[in-house]
Residue, then its C-alpha position, 0 to 999 in steps of 0.5 A: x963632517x957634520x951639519x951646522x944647524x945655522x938657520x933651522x927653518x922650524x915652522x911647518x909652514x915654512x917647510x911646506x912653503x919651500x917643498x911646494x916652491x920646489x914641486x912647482x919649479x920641476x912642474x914649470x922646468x918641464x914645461x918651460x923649454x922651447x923648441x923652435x919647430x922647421x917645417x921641412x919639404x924634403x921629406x915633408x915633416x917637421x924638426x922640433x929643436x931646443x932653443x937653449x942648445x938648437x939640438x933637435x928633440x924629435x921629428x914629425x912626419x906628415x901623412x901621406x906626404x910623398x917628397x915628389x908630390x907634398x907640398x907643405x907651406x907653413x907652420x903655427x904652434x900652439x904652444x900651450x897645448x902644444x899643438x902645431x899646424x900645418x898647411x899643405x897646398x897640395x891637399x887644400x888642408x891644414x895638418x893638425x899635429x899633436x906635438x905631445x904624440x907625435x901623431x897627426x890628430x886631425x885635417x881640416x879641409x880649407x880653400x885653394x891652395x893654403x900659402x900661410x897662417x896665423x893664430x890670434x894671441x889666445x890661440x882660439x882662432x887659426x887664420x889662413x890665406x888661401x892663394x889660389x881661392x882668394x881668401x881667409x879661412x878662419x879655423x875654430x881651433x877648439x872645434x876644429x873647424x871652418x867658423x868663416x872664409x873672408x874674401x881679400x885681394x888676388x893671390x894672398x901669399x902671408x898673414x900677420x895678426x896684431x898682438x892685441x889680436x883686433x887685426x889680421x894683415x894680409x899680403x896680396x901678391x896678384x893684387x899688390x896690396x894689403x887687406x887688414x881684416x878685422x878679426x872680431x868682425x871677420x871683414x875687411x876694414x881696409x885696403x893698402x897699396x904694396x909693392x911689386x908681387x909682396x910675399x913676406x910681412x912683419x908686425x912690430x909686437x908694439x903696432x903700428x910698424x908693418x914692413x912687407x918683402x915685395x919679390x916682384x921690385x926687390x924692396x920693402x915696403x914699410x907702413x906706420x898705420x897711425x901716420x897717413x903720408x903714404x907708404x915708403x918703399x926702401x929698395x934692396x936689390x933682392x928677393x925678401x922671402x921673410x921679414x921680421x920686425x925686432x921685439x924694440x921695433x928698431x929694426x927689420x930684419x930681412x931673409x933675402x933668397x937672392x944674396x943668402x944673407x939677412x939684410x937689417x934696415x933700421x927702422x928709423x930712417x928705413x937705412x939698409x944695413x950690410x947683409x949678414x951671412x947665414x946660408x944659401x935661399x933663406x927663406x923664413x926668420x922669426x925674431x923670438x919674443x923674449x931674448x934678441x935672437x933671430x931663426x932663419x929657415x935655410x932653404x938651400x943649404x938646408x940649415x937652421x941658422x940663428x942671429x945674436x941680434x945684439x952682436x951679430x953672431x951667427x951660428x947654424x945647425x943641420x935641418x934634416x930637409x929642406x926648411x920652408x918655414x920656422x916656428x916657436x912652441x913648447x917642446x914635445x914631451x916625453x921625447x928623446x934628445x938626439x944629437x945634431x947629425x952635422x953643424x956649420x957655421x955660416x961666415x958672417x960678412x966683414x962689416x958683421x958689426x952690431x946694429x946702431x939702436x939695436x941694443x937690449x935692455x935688461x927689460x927686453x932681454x933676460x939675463x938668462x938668455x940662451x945662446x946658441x953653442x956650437x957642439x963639439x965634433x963627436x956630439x953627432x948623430x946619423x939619419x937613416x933616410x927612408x923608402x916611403x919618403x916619411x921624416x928620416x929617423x935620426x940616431x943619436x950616437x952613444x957619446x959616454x958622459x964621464x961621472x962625478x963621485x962625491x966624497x963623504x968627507x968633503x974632499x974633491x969628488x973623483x971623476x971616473x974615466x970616459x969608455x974611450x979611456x980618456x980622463x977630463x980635467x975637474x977644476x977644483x973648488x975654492x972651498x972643499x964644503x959647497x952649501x948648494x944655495x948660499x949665494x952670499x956665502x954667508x952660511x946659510x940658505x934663505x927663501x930668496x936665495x931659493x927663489x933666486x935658484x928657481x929663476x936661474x932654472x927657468x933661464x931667466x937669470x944667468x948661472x953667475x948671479x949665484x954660483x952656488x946653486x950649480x955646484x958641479x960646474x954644468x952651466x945650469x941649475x938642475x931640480x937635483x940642485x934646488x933640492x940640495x938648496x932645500x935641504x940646506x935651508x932646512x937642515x943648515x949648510x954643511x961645514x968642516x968638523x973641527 
């Protein structure tokens, strides 16, 4: 076999260009995985999973938190210094943990009884309603430190900040109402009505739209800040421990605790929908800002449970504990990648149909969009529970990987047979000769078709808008890939010898 030299790219410049193109694509393929971080109760910790699989990636513990006497709240994540924060009501702290170490960095002692946080969008300043002191403290997260305490309504249980970062909204569960703070000014700017005892809110990211989980009535009540009629209050029978608010504002998505399900109501028109299966207690969902899809911490079956919000999908994982509250962030960095202990699929309800208004566009949804996969049987792991009541340590099991050998010749690779004996099948290529790059398969590799591999790579288009660039089948486009697709830029594809 021998290499056709059909586009040599001659100029340094060029070759420099590609080679840095490549370096930078490995720089942001191991900072731009996500995790979606549980904040667990029994034992108190935190889970970090990867969002592409929801395989968990690590475990934090919180110190000195005894399951009989920790009492964790809620969770934050700073995901650019990947740093995540805890409040904890027992201790009147919030936890700070660097989630690169796995360590707890630092406490920051705060008021009564922490219920929940907020950072501001530039992530320089940690809000937390304190429930049993009546007020906010406000956390310079760089000095890590009290800056000020806003005084709001009685017993505030949740905090949303806008995303432009002006405002804060807190629901009030003593007082039944809602306290917008302004943030640059650090007061309250003004006072709403709210339902019976609210402890949930959700912001639409594009503002204006504020839907507060009311547990005292069982509804919700929905605010649209630039109209002055007066709030509507949408009845649900149920006990709405968190709301989240679609990225396109045209729907709300409701945990429900009472019925074990998630309940959709259509925000144009305040319509409830039928309820969606995911588990017994919900508690707390966050609607990802990028992709359509939806976590819900499962307090009661002790899940992770995600939501393909454009079909209505449903699928879960193990949450090792009891999960309180969900997050996103990056991942921690130079962990392990065990494999889930147990998977359970949720029975969605008969009327699981996709939401009317709910579907995605190419603008709101990347076509590179992760989906959640159900792992096969043996892809288990175990977790060995503790005496001292710290995050149980889970073992991944040591499940072999069969391997490809290539071929010099350019023949079909041989697979080498798994420990256990067994050979998988290999679906044979069209072509025996794959030039890893040439999407058009046009026998050459162009800077935009490198480009277009750096993007499949970072999940932000699907493996299918150029096959070429995954030449062994594995669904994703791996730094080994680009590379070959350098190469081939470079030095030619290679071809058959006459």
């Amino acid at each position: 076999m021998r290499r056709a030299r059909i586009h040599p790219v001659a100029a340094r410049t060029q070759r420099c260009l590609l080679i840095t193109a490549v370096l930078t694509a490995t720089a942001q393929l191991a900072a731009a995985e996500d995790c979606v971080y549980l904040l667990t109760d029994q034992p108190g910790g935190v889970v970090a999973f990867r969002r592409v699989d929801q395989r968990p990636a690590a475990a934090f513990t919180l110190p000195n938190c005894h399951p009989d006497t920790c009492k964790p709240t809620a969770i934050a994540v700073d995901g650019d210094r990947r740093i995540g924060y805890v409040t904890r009501a027992d201790t009147d702290r919030v936890v700070v943990l660097d989630l690169a170490t796995g360590t707890a960095a630092a406490e920051i002692a705060v008021g009564n009884e922490p219920s929940d946080l907020a950072l501001t969008p530039d992530n320089s300043l940690l809000l937390v309603t304190n429930h049993g002191s009546d007020d906010v403290s406000v956390i310079d997260t760089a000095s890590r430190s009290v800056v000020d305490t806003i005084a709001v309504g009685d017993e505030p249980n949740a905090i949303a900040i806008i995303s432009d970062g002006s405002r804060a909204f807190v629901v009030n569960g003593g007082s039944d109402d809602l306290s917008i703070i302004s943030i640059s000014e650090r007061v309250v700017m003004d006072t709403l009505p709210a339902g019976d005892d609210p402890v949930s809110i959700g912001l639409s990211r594009i503002g204006g739209l504020v839907y507060i989980g009311d547990r005292g009535d069982g509804s919700v009540t929905a605010l649209h800040l630039a109209d002055p009629t007066p709030p509507a209050n949408i009845p649900l029978g149920a006990d709405p421990a968190g709301v989240a608010i679609t990225s396109n504002n045209n729907a709300a998505l409701i945990a429900d605790a009472a019925s074990d399900s998630v309940i959709p109501i259509l925000t144009v028109g305040e319509t409830p929908q039928a309820p969606i299966a995911v588990g017994r207690s919900p508690r707390a969902i966050l609607i990802a800002p990028d992709v359509p899809v939806a976590y819900v911490a499962v307090t009661g079956d002790e899940l992770l449970t995600t939501i393909n919000i454009s079909n209505l999908e449903v699928s879960s994982v193990d949450a090792f504990g009891r999960p309180l509250d969900v997050a996103l962030g990056a991942c921690p960095i130079d962990v392990s990648t065990p494999t889930p202990r147990a998977t359970h699929t949720a029975t969605p309800t008969a009327t699981n149909t996709p939401l009317p208004g709910t579907t995605f566009t190419a603008t709101d949804t990347p076509t590179g969009t992760p989906t959640a996969e159900t792992p096969t049987p043996d892809d288990t792991a175990t977790a060995t529970p503790t005496s001292d009541g710290s995050t149980p340590i889970v073992t991944p099991t040591d499940v072999s990987t069969p391997t490809v050998t290539p071929t010099s010749d350019g023949s079909t690779p041989t697979v080498t047979p798994t420990s256990d004996g067994s050979t998988p099948t290999r679906t044979a290529t069209p072509h025996s000769v794959v030039c890893v790059g040439d999407c058009n398969g046009n026998g050459e590799v162009t800077i935009n078709e490198l480009v277009l591999g750096v993007t499949i790579a970072l999940g932000e288009a699907p493996v299918s808008a150029c096959p070429a660039f995954d030449p062994n089948n594995s669904g994703e486009v791996t730094i080994s890939d680009l590379v070959a697709g350098v190469d081939n830029a470079l030095n030619g594809c290679p071809v058959d010898t006459p």
